[in-house]
C-alpha positions as CSV (number, residue, x, y, z in Angstrom):
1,X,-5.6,10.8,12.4
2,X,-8.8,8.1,13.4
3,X,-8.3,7.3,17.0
4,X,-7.0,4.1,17.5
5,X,-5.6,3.2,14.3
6,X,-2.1,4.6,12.9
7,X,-1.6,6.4,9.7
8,X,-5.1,6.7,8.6
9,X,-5.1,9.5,6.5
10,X,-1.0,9.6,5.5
11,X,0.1,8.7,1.8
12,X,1.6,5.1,1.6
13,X,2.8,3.1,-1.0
14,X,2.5,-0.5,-1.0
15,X,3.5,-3.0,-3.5
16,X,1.2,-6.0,-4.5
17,X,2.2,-10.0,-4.7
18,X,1.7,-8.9,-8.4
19,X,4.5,-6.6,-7.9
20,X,2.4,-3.7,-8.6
21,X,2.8,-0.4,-7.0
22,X,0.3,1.9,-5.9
23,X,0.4,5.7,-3.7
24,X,-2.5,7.3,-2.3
25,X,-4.1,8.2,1.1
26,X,-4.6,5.4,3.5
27,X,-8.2,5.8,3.9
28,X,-9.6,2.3,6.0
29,X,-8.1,-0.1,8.1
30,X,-10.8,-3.5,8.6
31,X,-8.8,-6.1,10.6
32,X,-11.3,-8.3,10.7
33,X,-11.6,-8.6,6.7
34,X,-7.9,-8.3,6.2
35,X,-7.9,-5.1,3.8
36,X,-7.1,-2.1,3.8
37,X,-8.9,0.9,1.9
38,X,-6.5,3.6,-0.2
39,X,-8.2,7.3,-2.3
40,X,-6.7,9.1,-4.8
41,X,-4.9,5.9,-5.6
42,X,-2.1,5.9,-8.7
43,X,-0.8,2.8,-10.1
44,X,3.2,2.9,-10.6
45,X,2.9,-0.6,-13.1
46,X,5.4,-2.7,-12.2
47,X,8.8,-0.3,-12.4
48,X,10.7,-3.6,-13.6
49,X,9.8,-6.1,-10.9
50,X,8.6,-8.9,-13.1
51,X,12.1,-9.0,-15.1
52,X,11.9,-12.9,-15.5
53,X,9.9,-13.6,-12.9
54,X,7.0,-16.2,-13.2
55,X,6.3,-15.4,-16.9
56,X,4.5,-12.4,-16.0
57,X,5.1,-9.1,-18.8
58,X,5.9,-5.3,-17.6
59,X,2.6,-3.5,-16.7
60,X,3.6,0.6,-17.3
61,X,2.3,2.8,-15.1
62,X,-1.1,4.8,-15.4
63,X,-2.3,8.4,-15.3
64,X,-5.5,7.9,-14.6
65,X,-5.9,8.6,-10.8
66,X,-8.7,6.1,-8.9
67,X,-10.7,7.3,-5.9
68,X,-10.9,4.1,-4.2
69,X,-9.2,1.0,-4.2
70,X,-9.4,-1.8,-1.4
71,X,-6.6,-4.0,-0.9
72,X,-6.6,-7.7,0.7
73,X,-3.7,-8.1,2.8
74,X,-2.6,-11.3,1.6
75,X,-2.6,-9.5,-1.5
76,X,0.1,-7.0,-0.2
77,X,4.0,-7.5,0.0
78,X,5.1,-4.0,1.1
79,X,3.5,-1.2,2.1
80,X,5.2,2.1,3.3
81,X,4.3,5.2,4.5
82,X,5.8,8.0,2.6
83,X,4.2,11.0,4.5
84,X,2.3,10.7,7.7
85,X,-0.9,12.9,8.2
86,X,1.3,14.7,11.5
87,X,4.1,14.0,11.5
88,X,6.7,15.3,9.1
89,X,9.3,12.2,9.0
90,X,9.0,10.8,5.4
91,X,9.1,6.9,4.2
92,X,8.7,4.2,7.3
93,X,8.7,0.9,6.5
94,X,5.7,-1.3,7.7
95,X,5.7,-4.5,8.7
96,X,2.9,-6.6,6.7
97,X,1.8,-10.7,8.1
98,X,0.6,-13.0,5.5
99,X,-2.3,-13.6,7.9
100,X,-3.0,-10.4,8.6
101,X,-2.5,-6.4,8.6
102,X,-0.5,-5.4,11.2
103,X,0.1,-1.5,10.9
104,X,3.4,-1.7,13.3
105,X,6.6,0.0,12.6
106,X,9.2,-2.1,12.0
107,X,12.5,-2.3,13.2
């Protein structure tokens, strides 16, 4: 784990504003640009989110496996981490801020 800044290396999933879904290793944290770098990343598609909403059409998912993807945090809805680098205690929800990335655990 990087000094100083949780989770780096644990798998997380995090769901876009698009209401994709993506799982890989959360790789960089860059608060000052807002985004957050993910490896090995695997897009889910959209697993039914979009069901009527804003005219947008199911997106299936993909087996093609990327090795890095960075996300903008306004971009981000959800993001959870489903396996943390030392710790053994699976899926904690994160808290995310339309302004910002705030890796906190929420309550």
């Amino acid at each position: 784990m990087s000094a100083g800044v949780p989770y780096i290396g644990s798998k997380i999933s995090l769901i876009t504003t698009s209401d994709m879904r993506y799982e890989g290793i959360l790789c960089t944290l860059n608060r000052e640009e807002s985004t957050i770098a993910v490896q090995n990343v695997r897009s889910f598609g959209t697993e039914g989110r979009t069901e009527g909403a804003r005219g947008q059409h199911e997106v299936p998912m993909s087996n093609e496996i990327y090795d890095f993807i960075v996300f903008r945090g306004k971009d981000l809805k959800d993001l959870t981490v489903l396996q943390e680098l030392r710790e053994s205690q699976p899926t904690r929800r994160l808290r995310l801020s339309t302004a910002g990335l705030h890796l906190a655990r929420a309550t």
